[in-house]
C-alpha positions as CSV (number, residue, x, y, z in Angstrom):
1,X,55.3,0.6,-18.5
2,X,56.6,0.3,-15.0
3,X,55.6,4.2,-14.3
4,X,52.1,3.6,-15.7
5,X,51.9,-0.1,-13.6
6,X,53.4,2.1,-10.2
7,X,50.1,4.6,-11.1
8,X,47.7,2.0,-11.2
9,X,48.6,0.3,-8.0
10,X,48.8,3.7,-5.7
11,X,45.0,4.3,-7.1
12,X,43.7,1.2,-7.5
13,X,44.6,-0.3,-4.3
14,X,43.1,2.2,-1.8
15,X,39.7,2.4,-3.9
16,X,39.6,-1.5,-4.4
17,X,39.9,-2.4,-0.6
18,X,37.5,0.9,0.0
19,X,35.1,-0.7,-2.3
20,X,35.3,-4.2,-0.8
21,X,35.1,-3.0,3.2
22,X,32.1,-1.6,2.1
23,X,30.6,-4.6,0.6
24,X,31.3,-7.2,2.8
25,X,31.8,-4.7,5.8
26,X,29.5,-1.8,5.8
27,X,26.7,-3.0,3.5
28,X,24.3,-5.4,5.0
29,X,21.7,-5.9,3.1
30,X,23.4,-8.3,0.5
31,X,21.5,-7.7,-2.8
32,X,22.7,-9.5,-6.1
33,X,24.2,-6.6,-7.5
34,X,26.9,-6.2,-4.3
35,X,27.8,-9.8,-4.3
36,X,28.4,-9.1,-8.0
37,X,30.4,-6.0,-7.3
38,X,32.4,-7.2,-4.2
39,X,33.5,-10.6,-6.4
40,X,34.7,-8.5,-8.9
41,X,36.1,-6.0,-6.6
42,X,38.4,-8.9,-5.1
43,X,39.8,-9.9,-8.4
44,X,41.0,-6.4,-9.5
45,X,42.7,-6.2,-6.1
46,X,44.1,-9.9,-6.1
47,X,45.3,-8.1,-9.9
48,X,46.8,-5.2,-8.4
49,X,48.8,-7.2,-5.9
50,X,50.6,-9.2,-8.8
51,X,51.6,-6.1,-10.6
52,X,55.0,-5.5,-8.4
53,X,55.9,-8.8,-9.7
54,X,55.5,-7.5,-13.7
55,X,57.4,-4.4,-12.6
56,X,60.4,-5.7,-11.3
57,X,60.4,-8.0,-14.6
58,X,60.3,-5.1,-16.8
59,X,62.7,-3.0,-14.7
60,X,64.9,-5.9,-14.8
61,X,65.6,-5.5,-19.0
62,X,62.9,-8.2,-19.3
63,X,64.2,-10.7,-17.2
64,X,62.2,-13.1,-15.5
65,X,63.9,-14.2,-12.1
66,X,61.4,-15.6,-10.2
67,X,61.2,-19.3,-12.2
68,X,59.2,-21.0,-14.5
69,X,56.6,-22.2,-12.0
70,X,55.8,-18.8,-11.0
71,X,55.9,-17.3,-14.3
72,X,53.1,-20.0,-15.2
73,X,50.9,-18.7,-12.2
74,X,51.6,-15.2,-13.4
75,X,50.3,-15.8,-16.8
76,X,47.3,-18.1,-15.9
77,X,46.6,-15.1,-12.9
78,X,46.5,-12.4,-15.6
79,X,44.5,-14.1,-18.3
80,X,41.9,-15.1,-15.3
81,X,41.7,-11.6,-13.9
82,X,40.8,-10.2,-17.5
83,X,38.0,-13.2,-18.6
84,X,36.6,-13.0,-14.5
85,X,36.0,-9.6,-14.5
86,X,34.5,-9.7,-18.2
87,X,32.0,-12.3,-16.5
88,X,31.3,-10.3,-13.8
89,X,30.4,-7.3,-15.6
90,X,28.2,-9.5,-18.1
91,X,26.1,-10.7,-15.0
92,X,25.4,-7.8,-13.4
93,X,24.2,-6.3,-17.0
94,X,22.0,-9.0,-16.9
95,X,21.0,-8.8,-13.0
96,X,20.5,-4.7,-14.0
97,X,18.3,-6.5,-17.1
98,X,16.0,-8.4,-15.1
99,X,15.5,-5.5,-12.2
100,X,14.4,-3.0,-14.8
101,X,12.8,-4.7,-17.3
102,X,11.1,-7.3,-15.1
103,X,11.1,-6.2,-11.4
104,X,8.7,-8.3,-9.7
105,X,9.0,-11.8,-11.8
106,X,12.4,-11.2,-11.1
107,X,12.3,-11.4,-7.5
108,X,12.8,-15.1,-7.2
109,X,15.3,-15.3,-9.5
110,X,17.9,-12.4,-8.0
111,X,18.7,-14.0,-4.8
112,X,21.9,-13.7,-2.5
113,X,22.2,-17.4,-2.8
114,X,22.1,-17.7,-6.9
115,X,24.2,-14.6,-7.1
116,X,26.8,-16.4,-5.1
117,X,26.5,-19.6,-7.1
118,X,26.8,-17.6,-10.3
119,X,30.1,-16.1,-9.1
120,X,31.4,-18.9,-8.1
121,X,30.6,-20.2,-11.6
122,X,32.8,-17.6,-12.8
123,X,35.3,-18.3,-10.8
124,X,35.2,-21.8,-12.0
125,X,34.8,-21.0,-15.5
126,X,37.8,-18.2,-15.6
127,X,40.2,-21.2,-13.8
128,X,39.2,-23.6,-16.3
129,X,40.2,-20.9,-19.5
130,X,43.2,-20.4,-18.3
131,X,44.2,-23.8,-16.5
132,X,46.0,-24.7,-20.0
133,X,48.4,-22.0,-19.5
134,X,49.4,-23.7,-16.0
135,X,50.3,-26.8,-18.0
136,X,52.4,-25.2,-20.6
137,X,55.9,-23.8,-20.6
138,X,55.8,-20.0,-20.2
139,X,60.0,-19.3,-20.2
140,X,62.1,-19.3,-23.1
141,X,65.6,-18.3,-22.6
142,X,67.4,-15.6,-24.8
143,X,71.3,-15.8,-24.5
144,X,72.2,-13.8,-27.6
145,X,70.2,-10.8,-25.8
146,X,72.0,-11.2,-22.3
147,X,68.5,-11.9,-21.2
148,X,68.1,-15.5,-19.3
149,X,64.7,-16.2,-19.2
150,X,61.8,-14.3,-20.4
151,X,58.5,-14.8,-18.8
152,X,54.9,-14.9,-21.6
153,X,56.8,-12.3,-23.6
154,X,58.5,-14.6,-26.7
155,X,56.8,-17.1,-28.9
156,X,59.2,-19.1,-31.4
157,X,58.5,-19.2,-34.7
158,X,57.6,-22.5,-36.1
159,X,57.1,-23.4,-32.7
160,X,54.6,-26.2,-32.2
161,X,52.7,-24.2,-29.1
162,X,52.2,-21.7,-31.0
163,X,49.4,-23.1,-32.9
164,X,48.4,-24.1,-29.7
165,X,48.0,-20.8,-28.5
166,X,45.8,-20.0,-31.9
167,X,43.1,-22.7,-30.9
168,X,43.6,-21.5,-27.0
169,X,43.1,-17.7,-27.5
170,X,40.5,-18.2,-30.6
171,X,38.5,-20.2,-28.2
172,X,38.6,-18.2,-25.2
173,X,38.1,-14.8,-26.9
174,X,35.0,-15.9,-28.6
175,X,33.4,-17.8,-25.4
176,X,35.1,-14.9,-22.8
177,X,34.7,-11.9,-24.4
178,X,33.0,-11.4,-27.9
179,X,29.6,-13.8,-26.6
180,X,29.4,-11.3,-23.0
181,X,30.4,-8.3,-24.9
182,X,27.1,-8.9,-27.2
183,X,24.8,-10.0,-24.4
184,X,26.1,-7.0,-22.0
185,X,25.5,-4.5,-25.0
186,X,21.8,-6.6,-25.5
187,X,20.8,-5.8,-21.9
188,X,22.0,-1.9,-21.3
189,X,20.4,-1.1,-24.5
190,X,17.1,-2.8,-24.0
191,X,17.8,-1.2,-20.0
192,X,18.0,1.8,-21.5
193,X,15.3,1.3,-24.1
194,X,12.7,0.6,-20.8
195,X,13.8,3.3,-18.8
196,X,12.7,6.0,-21.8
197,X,9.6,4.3,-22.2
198,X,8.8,5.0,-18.2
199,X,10.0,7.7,-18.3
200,X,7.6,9.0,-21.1
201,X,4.6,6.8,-19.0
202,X,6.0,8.3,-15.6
203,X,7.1,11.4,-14.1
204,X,10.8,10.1,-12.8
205,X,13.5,11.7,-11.9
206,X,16.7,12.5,-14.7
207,X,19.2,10.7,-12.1
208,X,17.5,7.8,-12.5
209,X,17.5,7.8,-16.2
210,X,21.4,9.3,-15.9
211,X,23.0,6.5,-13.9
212,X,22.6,3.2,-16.3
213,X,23.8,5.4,-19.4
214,X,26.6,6.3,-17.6
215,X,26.7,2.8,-16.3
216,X,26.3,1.3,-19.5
217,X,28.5,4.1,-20.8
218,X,31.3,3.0,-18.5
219,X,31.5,-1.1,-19.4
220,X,31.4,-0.2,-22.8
221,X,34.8,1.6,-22.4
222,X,36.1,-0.6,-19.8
223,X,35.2,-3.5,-22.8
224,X,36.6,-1.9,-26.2
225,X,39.3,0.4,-24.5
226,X,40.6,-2.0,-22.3
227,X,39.3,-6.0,-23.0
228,X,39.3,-5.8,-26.4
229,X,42.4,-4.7,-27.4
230,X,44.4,-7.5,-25.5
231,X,41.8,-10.2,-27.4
232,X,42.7,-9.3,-30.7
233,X,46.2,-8.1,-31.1
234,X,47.1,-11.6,-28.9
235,X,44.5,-13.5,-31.6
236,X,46.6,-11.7,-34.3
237,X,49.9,-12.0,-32.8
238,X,49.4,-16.1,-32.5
239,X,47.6,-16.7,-36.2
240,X,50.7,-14.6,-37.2
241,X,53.7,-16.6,-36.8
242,X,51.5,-19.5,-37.0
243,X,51.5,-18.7,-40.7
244,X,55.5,-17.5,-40.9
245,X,53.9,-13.6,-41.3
246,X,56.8,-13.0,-38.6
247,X,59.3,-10.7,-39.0
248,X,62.4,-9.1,-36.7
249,X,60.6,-5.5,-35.3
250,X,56.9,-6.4,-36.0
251,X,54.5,-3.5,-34.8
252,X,51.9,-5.8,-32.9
253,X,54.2,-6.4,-30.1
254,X,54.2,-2.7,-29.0
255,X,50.6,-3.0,-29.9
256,X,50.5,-5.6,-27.5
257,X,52.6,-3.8,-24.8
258,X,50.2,-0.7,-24.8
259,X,47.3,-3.2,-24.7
260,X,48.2,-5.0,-21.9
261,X,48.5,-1.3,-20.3
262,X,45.1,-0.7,-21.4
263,X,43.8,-3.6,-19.8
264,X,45.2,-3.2,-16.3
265,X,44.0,0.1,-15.9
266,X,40.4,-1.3,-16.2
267,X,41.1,-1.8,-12.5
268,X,40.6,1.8,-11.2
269,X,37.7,2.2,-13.6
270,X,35.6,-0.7,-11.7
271,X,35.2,1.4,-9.1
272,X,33.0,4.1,-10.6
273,X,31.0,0.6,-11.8
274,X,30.6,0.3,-7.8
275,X,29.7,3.9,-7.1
276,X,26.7,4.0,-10.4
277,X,25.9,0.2,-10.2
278,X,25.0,0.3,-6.1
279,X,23.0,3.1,-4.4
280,X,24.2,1.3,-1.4
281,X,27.9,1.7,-1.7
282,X,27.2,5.5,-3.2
283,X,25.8,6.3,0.4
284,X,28.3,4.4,2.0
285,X,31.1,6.2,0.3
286,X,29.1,9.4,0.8
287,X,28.5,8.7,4.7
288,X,32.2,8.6,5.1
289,X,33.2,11.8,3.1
290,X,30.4,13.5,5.1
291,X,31.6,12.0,8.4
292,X,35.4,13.1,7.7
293,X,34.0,16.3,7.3
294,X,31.7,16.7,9.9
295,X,34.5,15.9,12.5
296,X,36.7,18.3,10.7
297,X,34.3,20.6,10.8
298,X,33.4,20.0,14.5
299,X,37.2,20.3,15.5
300,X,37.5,23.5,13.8
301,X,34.6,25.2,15.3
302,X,36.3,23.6,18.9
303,X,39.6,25.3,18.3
304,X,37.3,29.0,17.3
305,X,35.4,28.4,21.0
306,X,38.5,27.4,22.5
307,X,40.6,30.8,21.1
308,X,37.6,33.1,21.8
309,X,37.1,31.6,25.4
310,X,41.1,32.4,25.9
311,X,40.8,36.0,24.0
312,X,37.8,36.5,26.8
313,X,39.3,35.6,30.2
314,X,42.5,37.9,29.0
């Protein structure tokens, strides 16, 4: 898990902070979809920046160094980077919703302004979700391993927060993921749905009709390869020693492990959200590319004159 984490942050990090210079650098014209894109790409970078800290616990044999107070920010940080960016991704289905299916009643309604009060209802909402896990005690200590204190990793059985954690994570998956999961689904299909019918009224080009399948195509994965695992092996994991199912070597934790590797790695997927979600950032990111290559391209025709021009005066 630490390799896979050390992969995530070398790619992750460059095309996050590439993706938000563009948005709030590059980009001026601030539509709803790029505050949308440039919120969400802050929290997957403010996510890879705390993964150094899961490394080092896991390279450690598990052992959480760093104290219970920062284990508790660790935890609430994690669960809010997964529930903010499954926000995110439900709004901007919807902003995608309303552009397509309704592009001139819309107009009042996607502003820069209520797209910035909506993220910052998001932001709001994800904090609140996982404020509980500020309150609680995240450590538990395991001496007969030769491991001191283990950070979000071991619940006891029998143990009264457990069936906290039931009503916590039952509660947060429903409201967090399954009720955006249905109405992101609801609005790419009837996005998609609109776009064939134009497309049978009106001559339009195939990369129009290409992009929001693949965009669809791509927070569909990001959802059930990456959200959804971590939702329900966690829901299962909870209602199962809440009942006394637990036993020594149970395969959900590995489940678990592999999930919460799943889930991280949503964060180099976001930006191919950026690059079919905003024709904006796709020429920004083109513009660049082009401009590294015209200068490389201009130096090496410099160097040609410059040898021909010596080859001639000898």
């Amino acid at each position: 898990m630490p390799f896979i984490y050390i992969i995530i942050i070398l790619i992750s990090l460059p095309l996050n902070a590439l993706a938000l210079v563009a948005f709030t650098c590059w980009i001026r014209e601030k539509k709803p979809a790029v505050i949308y894109m440039s919120h969400l790409a802050c929290v997957d970078l403010l996510f890879t920046l705390l993964l150094p800290l899961k490394i080092h616990y896991q390279m450690n044999a598990s052992d959480w160094v760093f104290g219970e107070a920062a284990c508790r920010v660790l935890s609430a940080a994690y669960y809010c980077y997964m529930y903010c960016s499954i926000l995110l991704m439900m709004s901007m289905s919807v902003d995608r919703l309303l552009a397509v299916v309704f592009p001139i009643a819309s107009l009042t309604w996607r502003s820069t302004r209520k797209a910035t009060f909506i993220c910052t209802l998001v932001w709001l909402l994800a904090l609140a979700g996982t404020m509980p896990l500020l309150l609680m005690s995240q450590t538990v200590e395991i001496k007969n391993l030769g491991v001191t204190v283990t950070c979000h990793d071991v619940l006891r059985q029998n143990d009264p927060t457990v069936l906290y954690y039931v009503h916590l994570f039952s509660i947060l998956s429903c409201l967090y993921f399954f009720l955006p999961l249905v109405v992101t689904l609801v609005s790419y299909s009837t996005i998609i749905y609109a776009l064939s019918v134009k497309s049978d009224r009106l001559t339009s080009s195939s990369d129009k009709r290409r992009r929001p399948v693949i965009m669809a195509a791509a927070v569909l994965f990001v959802f059930v390869v990456c959200f959804a695992p971590t939702n329900g092996i966690l829901l299962y994991h909870c209602v199962h020693l809440a009942t006394g199912g637990h036993r020594e070597g149970d395969s959900s934790y590995a489940a678990y492990l592999l999930a919460v590797c799943l889930e991280s790695a949503s964060v180099f997927l976001d930006p191919l959200l950026y690059y079919y979600g905003s024709s904006q950032y796709r020429k920004q990111v083109r513009s660049v590319f082009w401009c590294k290559k015209a200068k490389k391209g201009a130096k090496m025709q410099s160097n040609t004159k410059d040898s021909q021009c010596t080859t001639a005066s000898q």
